[in-house]
C-alpha positions in Angstrom: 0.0 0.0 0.0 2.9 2.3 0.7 4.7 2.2 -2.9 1.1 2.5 -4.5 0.2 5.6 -2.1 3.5 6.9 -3.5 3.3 6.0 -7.1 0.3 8.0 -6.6 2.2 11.0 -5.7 4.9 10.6 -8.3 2.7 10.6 -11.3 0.4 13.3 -9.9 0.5 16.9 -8.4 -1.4 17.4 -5.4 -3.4 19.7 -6.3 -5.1 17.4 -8.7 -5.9 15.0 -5.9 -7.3 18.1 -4.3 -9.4 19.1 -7.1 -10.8 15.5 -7.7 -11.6 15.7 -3.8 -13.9 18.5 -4.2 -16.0 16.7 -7.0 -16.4 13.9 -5.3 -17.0 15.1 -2.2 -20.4 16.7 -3.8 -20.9 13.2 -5.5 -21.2 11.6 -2.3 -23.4 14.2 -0.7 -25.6 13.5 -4.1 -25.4 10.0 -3.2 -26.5 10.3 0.1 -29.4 12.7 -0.2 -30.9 10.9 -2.8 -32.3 8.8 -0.1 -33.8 11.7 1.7 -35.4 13.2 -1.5 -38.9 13.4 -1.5 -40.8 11.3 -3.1 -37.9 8.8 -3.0 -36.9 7.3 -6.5 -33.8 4.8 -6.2 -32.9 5.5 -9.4 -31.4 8.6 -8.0 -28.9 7.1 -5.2 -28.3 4.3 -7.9 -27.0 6.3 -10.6 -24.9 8.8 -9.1 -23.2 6.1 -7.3 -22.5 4.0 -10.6 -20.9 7.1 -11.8 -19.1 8.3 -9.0 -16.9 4.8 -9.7 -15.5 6.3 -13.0 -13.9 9.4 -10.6 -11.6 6.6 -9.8 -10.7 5.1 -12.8 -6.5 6.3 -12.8 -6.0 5.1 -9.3 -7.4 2.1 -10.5 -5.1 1.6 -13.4 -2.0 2.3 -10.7 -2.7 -1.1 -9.1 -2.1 -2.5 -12.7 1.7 -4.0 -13.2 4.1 -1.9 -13.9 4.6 -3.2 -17.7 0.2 -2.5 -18.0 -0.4 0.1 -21.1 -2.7 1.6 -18.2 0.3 2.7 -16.7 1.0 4.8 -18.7 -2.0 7.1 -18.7 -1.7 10.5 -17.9 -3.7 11.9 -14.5 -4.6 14.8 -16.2 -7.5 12.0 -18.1 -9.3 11.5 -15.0 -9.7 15.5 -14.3 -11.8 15.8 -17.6 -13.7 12.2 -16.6 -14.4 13.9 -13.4 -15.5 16.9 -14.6 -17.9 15.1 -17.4 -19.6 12.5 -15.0 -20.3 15.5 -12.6 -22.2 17.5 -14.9 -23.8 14.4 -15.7 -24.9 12.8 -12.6 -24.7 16.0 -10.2 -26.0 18.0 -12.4 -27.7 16.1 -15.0 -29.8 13.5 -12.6 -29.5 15.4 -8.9 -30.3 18.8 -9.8 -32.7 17.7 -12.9 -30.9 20.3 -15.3 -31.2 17.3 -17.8 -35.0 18.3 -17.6 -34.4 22.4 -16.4 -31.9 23.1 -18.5 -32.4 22.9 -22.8 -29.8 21.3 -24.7 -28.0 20.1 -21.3 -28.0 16.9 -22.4 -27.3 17.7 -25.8 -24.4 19.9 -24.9 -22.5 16.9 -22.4 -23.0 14.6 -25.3 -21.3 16.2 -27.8 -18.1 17.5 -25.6 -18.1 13.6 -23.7 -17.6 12.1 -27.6 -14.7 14.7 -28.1 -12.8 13.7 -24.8 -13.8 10.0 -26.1 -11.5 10.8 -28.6 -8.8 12.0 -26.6 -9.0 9.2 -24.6 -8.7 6.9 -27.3 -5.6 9.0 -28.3 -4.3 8.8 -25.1 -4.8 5.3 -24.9 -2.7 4.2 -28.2 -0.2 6.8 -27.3 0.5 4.1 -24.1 0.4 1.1 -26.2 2.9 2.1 -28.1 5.1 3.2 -24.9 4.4 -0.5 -23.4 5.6 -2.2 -26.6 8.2 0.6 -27.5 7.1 0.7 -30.7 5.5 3.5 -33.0 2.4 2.6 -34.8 1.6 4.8 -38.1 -0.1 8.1 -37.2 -3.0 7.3 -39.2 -3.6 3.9 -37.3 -3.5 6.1 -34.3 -6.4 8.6 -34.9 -8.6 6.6 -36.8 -8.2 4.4 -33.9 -8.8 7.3 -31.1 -12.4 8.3 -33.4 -13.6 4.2 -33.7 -12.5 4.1 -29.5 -15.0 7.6 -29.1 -17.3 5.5 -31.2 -17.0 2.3 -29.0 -17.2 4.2 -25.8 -20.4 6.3 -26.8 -22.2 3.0 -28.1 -21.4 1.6 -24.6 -22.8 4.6 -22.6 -26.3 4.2 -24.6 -26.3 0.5 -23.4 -25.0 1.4 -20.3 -28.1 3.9 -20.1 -30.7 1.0 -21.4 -29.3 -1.3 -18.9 -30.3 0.8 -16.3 -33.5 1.8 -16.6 -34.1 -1.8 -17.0 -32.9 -3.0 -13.7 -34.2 0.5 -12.0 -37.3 -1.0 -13.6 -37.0 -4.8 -12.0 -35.9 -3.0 -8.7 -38.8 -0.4 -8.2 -41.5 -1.5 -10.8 -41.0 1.5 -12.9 -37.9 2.1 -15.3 -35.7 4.2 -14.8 -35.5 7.3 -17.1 -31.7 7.2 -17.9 -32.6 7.6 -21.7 -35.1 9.7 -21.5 -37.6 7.6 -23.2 -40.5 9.0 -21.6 -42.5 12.1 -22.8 -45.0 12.4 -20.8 -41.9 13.3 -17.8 -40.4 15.7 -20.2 -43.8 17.4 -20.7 -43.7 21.1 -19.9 -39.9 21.0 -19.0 -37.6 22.3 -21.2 -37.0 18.4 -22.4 -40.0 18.5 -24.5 -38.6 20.6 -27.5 -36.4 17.4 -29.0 -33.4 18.6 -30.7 -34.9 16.3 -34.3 -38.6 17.3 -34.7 -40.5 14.0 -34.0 -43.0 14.7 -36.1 -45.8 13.0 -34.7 -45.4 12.4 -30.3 -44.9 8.7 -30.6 -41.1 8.9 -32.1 -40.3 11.5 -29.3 -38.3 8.9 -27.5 -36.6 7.7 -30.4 -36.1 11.2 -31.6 -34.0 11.7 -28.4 -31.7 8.4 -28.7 -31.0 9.6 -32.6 -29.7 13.3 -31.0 -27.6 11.8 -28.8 -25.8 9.9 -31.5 -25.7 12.6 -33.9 -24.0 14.7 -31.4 -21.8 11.8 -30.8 -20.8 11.7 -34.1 -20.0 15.5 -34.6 -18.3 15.7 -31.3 -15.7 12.9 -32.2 -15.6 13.7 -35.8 -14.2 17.8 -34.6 -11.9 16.5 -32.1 -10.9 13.7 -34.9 -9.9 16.4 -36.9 -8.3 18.7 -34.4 -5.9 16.0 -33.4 -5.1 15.5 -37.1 -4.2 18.7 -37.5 -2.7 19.6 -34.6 -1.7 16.3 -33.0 -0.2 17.5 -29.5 2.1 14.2 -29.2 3.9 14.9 -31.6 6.9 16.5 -33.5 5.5 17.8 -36.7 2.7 15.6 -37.6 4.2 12.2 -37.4 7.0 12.1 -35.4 6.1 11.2 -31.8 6.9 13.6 -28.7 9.0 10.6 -27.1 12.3 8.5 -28.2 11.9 4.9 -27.0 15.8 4.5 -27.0 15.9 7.1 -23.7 12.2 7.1 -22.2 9.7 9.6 -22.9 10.8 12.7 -23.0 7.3 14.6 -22.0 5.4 14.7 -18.4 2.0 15.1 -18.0 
């Protein structure tokens, strides 16, 4: 526990640790009143919790062996996880701005596809230190847009999962997807980003936003790395020499 506690401290400023604090910190008072809420709906409690386990996700990987890609993941990922499940589950399903708030939604889906990318960038970028070997830069951001893809595909299901056991748990699904129209009804909610045309496709209507705001989100931050890929020298050259160790901190 000691050499974790200070591989923690070695591959992250304090400060970061201190600003992850304050996030979850509201997290678990979310958690917590969400029991106390009036009427009581365990979906609340339930889903804040489920996503206050991704504001852990880089300790996590520093329990992986030394030689893990995870390893090599920079801190600074989880401050932009932490900040993106917040405004989700704080925000988004404790404070109801998914239902007070237009285009909230909207707006978290589009900017979580872009980190997605990032991510995926991130992630290939640590392959390739594991192995010590460079992989061709197209490989590498084609491969960061199909991970945003992947990941974004996942949260739906993650989403449809969830209401169905908020469903077998409390006799009513949970609203996770926002199928239902008759809650978004006289809440900002009920404008849907694709006119439905007639009430019955509202639900459907919704799903289709998300992943069309998936798709532009990755797609922009596709082409921004592309562009302007911040790993490396030029366009193609990686940031780091494999016959001395990386030569970049994060």
């Amino acid at each position: 526990m000691k050499n974790y506690i200070q591989r923690l401290k070695d591959n992250c400023p304090t400060r970061r640790f201190i600003f992850w604090w304050i996030f979850r910190a509201l997290m678990i008072y979310a958690f917590v009143a969400g029991f106390f809420k009036k009427p009581f709906d365990i979906t609340d409690p339930l889903q804040v919790g489920a996503n206050f386990a991704a504001m852990f996700a880089w300790e996590i990987f520093m329990l992986f062996p030394e030689k893990s890609m995870w390893r090599k993941l920079p801190s600074s990922m989880q401050s932009w996880l932490t900040v993106l499940v917040f405004c989700a589950s704080f925000g988004g399903k404790f404070l109801n701005f998914y239902y007070d708030i237009q285009l909230w939604d909207s707006v978290l889906h589009f900017l979580g596809a872009a980190m997605a990318v990032f991510f995926g960038y991130e992630i290939f970028c640590a392959l390739m230190k594991r192995d010590r070997k460079e992989a061709p830069f197209t490989v590498v951001v084609l491969g960061a847009l199909c991970f945003s893809f992947l990941v974004t595909t996942c949260w739906e299901l993650f989403e449809f999962s969830f209401d169905q056991i908020a469903g077998i748990m409390s006799g009513y699904p949970g609203d996770s997807q926002h199928w239902s129209l008759e809650l978004a009804l006289g809440t900002s909610k009920e404008v849907a980003l694709i006119n439905p045309i007639v009430p019955e496709r509202w639900p459907i209507m919704d799903i289709m936003a998300d992943m069309v705001l998936n798709t532009l989100g990755a797609v922009l931050a596709f082409l921004y790395i592309y562009f302007i890929p911040y790993r490396h020298k030029g366009k193609y050259k990686f940031d780091f020499d494999f016959s001395i160790g990386e030569k970049t901190t994060v």
